[in-house]
C-alpha positions as CSV (number, residue, x, y, z in Angstrom):
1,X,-24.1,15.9,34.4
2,X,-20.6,14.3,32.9
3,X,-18.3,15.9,35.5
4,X,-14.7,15.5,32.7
5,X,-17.0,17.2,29.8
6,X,-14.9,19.9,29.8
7,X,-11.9,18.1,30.1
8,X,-10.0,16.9,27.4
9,X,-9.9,13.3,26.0
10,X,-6.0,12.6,27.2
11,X,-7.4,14.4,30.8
12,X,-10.8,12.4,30.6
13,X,-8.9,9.2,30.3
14,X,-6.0,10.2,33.0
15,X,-9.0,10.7,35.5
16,X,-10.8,7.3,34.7
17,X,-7.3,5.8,35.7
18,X,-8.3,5.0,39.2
19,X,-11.7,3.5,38.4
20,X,-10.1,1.3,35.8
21,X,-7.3,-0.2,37.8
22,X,-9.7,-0.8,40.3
23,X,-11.4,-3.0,37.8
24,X,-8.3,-4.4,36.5
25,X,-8.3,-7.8,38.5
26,X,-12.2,-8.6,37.5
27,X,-11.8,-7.5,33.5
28,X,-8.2,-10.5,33.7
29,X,-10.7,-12.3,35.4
30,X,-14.2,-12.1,33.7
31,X,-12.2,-11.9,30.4
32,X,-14.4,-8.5,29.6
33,X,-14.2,-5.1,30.3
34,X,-16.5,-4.7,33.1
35,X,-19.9,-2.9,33.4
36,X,-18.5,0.5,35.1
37,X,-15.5,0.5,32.7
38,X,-17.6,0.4,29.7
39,X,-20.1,2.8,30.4
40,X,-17.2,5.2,32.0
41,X,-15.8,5.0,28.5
42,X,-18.8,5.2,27.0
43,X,-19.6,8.2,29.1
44,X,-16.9,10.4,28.3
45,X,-16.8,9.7,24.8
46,X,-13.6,7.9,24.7
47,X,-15.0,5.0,21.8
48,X,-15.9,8.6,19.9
49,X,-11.9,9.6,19.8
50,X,-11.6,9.2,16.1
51,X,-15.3,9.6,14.6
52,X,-15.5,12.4,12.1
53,X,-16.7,15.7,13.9
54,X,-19.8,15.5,11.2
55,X,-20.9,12.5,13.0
56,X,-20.6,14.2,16.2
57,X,-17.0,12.1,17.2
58,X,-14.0,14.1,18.5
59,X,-12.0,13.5,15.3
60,X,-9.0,13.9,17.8
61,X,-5.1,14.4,16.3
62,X,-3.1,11.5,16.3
63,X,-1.3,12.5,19.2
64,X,-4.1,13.4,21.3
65,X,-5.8,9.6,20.1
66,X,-2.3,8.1,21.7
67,X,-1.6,10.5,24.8
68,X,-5.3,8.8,25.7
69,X,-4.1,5.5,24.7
70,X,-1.3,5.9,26.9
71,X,-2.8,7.3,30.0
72,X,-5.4,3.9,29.8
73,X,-2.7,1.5,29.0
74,X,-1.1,3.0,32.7
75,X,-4.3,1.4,34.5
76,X,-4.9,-1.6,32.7
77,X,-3.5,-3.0,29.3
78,X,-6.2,-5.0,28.4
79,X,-9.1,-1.6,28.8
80,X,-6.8,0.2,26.5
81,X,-6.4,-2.6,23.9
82,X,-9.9,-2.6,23.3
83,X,-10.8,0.9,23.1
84,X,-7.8,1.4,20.6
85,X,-9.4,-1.6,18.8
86,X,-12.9,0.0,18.8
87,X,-11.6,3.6,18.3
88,X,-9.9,3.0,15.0
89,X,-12.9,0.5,13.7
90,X,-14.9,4.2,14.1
91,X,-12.3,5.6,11.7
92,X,-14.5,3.2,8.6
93,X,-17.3,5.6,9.3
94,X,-15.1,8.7,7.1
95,X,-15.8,5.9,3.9
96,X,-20.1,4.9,4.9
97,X,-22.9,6.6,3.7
98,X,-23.7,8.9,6.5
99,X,-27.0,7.7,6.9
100,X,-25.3,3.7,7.5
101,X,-22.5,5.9,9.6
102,X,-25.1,7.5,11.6
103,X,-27.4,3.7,12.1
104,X,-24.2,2.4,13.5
105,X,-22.2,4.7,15.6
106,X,-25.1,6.8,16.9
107,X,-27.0,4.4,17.9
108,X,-25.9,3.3,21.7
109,X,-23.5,1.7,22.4
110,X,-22.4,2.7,19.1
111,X,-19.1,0.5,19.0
112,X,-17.8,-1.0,16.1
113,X,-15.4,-4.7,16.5
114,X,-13.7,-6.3,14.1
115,X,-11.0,-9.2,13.0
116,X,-8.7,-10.6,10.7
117,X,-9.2,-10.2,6.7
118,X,-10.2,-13.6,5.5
119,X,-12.8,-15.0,3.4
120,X,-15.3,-13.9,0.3
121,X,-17.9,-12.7,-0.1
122,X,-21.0,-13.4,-3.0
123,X,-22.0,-9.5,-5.1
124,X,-26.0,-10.4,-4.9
125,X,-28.6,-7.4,-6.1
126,X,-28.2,-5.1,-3.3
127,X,-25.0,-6.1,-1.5
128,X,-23.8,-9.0,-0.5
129,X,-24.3,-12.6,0.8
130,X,-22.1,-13.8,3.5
131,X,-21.2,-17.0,5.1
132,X,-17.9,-17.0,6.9
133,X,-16.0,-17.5,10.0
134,X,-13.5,-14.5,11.7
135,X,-11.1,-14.6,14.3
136,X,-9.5,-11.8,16.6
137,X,-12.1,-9.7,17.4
138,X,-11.1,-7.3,20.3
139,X,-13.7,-5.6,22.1
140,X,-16.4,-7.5,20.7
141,X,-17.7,-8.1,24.0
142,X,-18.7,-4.7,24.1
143,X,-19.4,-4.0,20.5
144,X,-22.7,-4.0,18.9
145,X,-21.8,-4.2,15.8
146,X,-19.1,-6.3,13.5
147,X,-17.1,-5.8,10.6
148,X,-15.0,-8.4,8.3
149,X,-12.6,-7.6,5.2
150,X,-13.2,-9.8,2.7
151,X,-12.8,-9.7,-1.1
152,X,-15.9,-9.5,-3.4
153,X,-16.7,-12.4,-5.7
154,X,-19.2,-11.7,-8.2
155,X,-22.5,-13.9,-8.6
156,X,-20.9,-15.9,-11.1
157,X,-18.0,-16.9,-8.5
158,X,-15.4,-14.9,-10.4
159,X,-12.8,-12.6,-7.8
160,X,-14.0,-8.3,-8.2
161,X,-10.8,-6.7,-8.7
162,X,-9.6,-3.0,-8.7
163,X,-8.5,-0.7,-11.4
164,X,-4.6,-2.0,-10.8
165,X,-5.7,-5.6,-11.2
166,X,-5.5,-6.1,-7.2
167,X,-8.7,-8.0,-5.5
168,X,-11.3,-5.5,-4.2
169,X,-11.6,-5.9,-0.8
170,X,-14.5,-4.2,1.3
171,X,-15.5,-4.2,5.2
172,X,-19.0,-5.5,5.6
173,X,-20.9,-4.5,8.9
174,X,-23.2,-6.0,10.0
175,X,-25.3,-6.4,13.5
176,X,-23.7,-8.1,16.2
177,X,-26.8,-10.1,16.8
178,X,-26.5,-11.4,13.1
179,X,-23.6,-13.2,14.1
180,X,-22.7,-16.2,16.1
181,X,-20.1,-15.7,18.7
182,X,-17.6,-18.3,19.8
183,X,-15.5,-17.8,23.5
184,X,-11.8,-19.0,22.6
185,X,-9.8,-16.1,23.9
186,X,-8.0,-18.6,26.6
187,X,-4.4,-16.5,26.7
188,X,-1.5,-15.6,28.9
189,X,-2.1,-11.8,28.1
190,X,-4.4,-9.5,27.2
191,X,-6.9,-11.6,28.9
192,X,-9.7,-9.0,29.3
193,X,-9.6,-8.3,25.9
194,X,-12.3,-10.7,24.5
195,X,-10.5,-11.1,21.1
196,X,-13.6,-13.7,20.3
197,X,-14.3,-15.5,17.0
198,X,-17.8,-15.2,15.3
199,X,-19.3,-16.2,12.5
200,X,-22.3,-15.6,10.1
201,X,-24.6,-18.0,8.4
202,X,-25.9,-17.0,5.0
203,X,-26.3,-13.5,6.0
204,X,-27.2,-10.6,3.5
205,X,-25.6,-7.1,4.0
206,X,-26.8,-4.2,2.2
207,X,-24.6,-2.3,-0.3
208,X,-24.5,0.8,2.1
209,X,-23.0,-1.4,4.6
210,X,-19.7,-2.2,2.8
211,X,-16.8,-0.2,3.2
212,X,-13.9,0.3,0.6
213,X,-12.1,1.2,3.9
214,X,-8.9,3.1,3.0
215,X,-9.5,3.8,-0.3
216,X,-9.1,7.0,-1.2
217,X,-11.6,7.6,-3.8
218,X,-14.0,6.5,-0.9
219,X,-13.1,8.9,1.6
220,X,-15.9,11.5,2.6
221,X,-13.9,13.1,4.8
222,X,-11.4,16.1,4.1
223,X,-9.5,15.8,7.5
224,X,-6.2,15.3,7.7
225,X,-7.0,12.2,10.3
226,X,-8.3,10.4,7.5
227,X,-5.7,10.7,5.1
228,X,-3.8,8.0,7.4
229,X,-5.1,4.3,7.0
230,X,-6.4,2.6,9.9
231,X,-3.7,0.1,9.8
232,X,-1.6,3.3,10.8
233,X,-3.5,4.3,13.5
234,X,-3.7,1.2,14.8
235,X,0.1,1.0,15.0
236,X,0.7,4.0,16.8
237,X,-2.1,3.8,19.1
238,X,-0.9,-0.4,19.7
239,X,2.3,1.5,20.3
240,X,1.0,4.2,22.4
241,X,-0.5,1.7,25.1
242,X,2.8,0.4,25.0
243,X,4.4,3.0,26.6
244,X,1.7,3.3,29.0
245,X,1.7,-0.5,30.3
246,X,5.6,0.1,30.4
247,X,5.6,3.3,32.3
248,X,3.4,1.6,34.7
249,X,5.9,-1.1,35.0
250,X,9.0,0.8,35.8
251,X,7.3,3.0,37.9
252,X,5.9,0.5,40.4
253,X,9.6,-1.4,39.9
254,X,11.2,2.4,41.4
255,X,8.7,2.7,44.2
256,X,9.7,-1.3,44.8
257,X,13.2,-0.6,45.3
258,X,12.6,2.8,47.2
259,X,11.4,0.5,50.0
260,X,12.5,-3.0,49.6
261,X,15.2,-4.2,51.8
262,X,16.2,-7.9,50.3
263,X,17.3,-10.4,52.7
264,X,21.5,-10.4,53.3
265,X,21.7,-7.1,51.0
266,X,21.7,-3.7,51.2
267,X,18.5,-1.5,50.3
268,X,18.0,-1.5,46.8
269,X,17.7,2.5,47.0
270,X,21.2,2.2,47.9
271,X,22.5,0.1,45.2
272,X,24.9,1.3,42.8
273,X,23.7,-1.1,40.2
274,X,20.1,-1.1,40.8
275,X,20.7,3.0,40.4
276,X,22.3,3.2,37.4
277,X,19.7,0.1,35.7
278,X,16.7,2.4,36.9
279,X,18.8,5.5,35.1
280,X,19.5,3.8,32.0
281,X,15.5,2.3,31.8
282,X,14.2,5.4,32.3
283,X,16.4,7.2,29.3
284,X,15.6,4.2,27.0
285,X,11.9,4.8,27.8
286,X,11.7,8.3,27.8
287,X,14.0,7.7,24.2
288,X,10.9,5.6,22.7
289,X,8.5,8.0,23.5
290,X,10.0,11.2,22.4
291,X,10.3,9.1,19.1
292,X,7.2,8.1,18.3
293,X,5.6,10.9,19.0
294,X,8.1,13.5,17.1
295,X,7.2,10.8,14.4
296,X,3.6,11.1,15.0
297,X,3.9,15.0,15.3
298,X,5.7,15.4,11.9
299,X,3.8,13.4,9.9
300,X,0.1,15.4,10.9
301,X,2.1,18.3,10.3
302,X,2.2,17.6,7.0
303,X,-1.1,16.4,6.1
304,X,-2.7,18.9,8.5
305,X,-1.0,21.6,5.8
306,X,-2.0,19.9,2.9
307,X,0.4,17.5,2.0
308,X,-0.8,13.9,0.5
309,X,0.6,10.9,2.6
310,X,3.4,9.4,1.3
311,X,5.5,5.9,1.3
312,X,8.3,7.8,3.5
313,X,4.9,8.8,5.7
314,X,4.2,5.0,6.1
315,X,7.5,3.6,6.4
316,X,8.4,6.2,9.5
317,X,5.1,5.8,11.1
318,X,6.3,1.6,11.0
319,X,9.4,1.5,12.2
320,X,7.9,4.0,15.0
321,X,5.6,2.0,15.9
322,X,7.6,-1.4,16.0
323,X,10.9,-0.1,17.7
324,X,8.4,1.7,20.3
325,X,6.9,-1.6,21.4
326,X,10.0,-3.7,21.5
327,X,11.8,-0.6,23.7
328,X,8.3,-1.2,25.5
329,X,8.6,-4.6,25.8
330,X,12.5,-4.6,26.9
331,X,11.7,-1.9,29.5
332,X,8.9,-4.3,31.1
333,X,11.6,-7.2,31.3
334,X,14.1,-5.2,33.3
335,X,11.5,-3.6,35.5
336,X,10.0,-7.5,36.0
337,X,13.9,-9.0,36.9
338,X,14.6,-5.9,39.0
339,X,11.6,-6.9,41.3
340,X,12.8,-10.3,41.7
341,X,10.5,-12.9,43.9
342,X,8.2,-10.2,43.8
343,X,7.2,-9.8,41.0
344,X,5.9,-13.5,40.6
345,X,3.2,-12.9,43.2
346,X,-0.9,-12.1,41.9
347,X,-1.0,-9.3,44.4
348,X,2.0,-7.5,42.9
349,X,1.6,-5.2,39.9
350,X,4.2,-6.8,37.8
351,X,3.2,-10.5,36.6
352,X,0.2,-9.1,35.1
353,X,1.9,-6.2,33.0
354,X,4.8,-8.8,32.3
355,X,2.4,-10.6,30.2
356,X,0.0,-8.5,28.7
357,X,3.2,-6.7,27.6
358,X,4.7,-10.0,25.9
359,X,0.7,-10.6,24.3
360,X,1.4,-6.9,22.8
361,X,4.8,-7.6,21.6
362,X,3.4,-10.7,19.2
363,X,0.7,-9.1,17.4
364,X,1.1,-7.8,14.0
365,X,2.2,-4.5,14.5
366,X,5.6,-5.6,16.4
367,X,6.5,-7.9,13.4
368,X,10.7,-7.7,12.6
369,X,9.3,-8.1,8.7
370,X,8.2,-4.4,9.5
371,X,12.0,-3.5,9.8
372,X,12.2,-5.0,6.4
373,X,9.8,-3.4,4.9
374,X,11.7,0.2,5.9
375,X,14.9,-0.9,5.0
376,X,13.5,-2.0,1.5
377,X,11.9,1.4,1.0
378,X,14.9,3.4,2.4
379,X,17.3,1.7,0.0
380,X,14.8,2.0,-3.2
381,X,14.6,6.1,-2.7
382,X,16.6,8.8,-2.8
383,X,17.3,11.3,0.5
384,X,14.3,13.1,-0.6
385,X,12.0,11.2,0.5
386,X,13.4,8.6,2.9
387,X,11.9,8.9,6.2
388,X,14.1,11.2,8.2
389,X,13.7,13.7,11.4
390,X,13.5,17.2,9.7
């Protein structure tokens, strides 16, 4: 019997902490979650955070989807970069027919990897013909099925576009044994992440198995989860484990200079300076976090009551997301300098979070376009409906 059954998903994940950071040196090593990892996850339902309830997932809040994000990210960066990868994936299931849903997410191990939009694929009778190459697949190593956005061509070659004039773009899933998998995830961070490439070869994939992901007029599902688009969730989650690997950081930097006596100098305890950087860190940290999730807390207030999602919804979810994981990022550099020699050494947890932190702070979702993008939207629209703390 599951001991954590009764426990919730943020408590489930805060007690798999230990086992996890136990694991930590063999997942950067291996490049892979390991066995005991997986199956914990597995276990305790963890990949099932943001499955629709129908489908017998948690269909957890937003918040409750990052606290567990968070509590991961404090054990090991790379464990809570794939789950948040895998977790939202789970979110296409809200747009499948439920008997394709049910083939792919309730079927062990029942967890869904994908990568970066690119390619076509050919309308045939009955779905689709594929043949195309992906990249940036985390979590695949433990997936057992894919997924790949692509735009539809129809069997004359011509590009399928929506209503608006826009090119249709659909997920197709497919069987991670129908694909050919290529080991080139050789990085400074994020190691045990197994962001892979994979391919397919002339593949067919039924109609039931293409997803108009994030289209509304798709959606089979009435929660309020679902009214955000994956790209959202993944921000905030992304952002989430931020915090985590960043609390880890400063935390292991304060018990550092509760003990360390460097060589010539005073104890760092008793250092004016170190005292008041460990001060100012912490606010900054504690700042970020209260942020994003007030952000995250006001926008499911207002779908959970009804409301439709809006540009200001999108826009303040961004700029949450992005100014989270630079304050993430910036509290990870001080805690790293403040270590000093230290933190250079394998055995020490600091060089590790130093650059799985700097892996998180260049992926999409920590763009400075994103700034952009809010400041564009803010100036275009009136007080109303800028994105603002209410």
């Amino acid at each position: 019997m599951n001991k954590l059954a009764g426990l919730s998903l943020i408590e489930r994940a805060r007690a798999l902490a230990p086992l996890i950071a136990g694991e930590a040196d063999s997942i950067e090593r291996t490049r892979r979650l390991t066995e005991p990892v997986v199956s914990a996850l597995i276990g305790n339902g963890l990949y099932r955070s943001l499955l629709p309830q129908s489908l017998g997932g948690a269909e957890a809040p937003l918040e409750v989807f990052m606290g567990m994000q968070e509590e991961i990210a404090k054990a090991d960066a790379s464990t809570a970069w794939c789950l948040g990868q895998c977790s939202v994936c789970a979110m296409t299931a809200a747009y499948l027919d439920p008997e394709a849903a049910n083939e792919i997410f309730n079927t062990a191990p029942g967890i869904l990897a994908w990568g970066a939009i690119a390619h076509s694929v050919q309308a045939v009778p009955g779905g689709y013909r594929a043949h195309a190459r992906w990249e940036f697949a985390s979590g695949s190593r433990q997936a057992s099925w894919l997924g790949a956005h692509v735009r539809i061509t129809e069997a004359d070659g011509t590009p399928r576009k929506k209503p608006d004039g826009s090119p249709e773009i659909r997920t197709v899933l497919f069987p991670i044994t129908s694909a050919t998998m290529y080991d080139v995830w050789d990085v400074i961070g994020l190691k045990g992440t197994g962001t892979d490439s994979y391919s397919v070869d002339n593949l067919f994939i039924p109609e039931k198995f293409a997803a108009l992901r994030d289209d509304p007029n798709a959606l089979r599902e009435s929660g309020p989860l679902y009214k955000l688009s994956t790209n959202m969730v993944f921000g905030m989650g992304f952002a989430a484990t931020s915090l985590g690997l960043a609390r880890a950081t400063l935390d292991a930097a304060t018990d550092l200079a509760r003990e360390k006596l460097p060589q010539g100098l005073a104890a760092m305890r008793e250092n004016n300076a170190v005292q008041g950087l460990i001060g100012r860190t912490e606010a900054s940290l504690r700042a970020a976090r209260a942020y994003l999730y007030t952000t995250a807390a006001e926008v499911w207030r207002d779908l959970e009551r009804g409301d439709p999602l809006t540009e200001a919804h999108r826009i303040a979810l961004r700029i949450a997301a992005t100014w989270t994981i630079h304050q993430s990022a910036s509290v990870v550099d001080t805690a790293y300098h403040m270590a000093g020699a230290t933190a250079i050494f394998h055995a020490n947890p600091f060089e590790r979070r130093f650059r799985d932190m700097h892996a998180i702070a260049q992926q999409i979702q920590a763009r400075d376009t994103h700034y952009e993008d809010a400041g564009r939207a803010i100036l275009s629209a009136n007080l109303e409906t800028a994105p603002t703390t209410r």
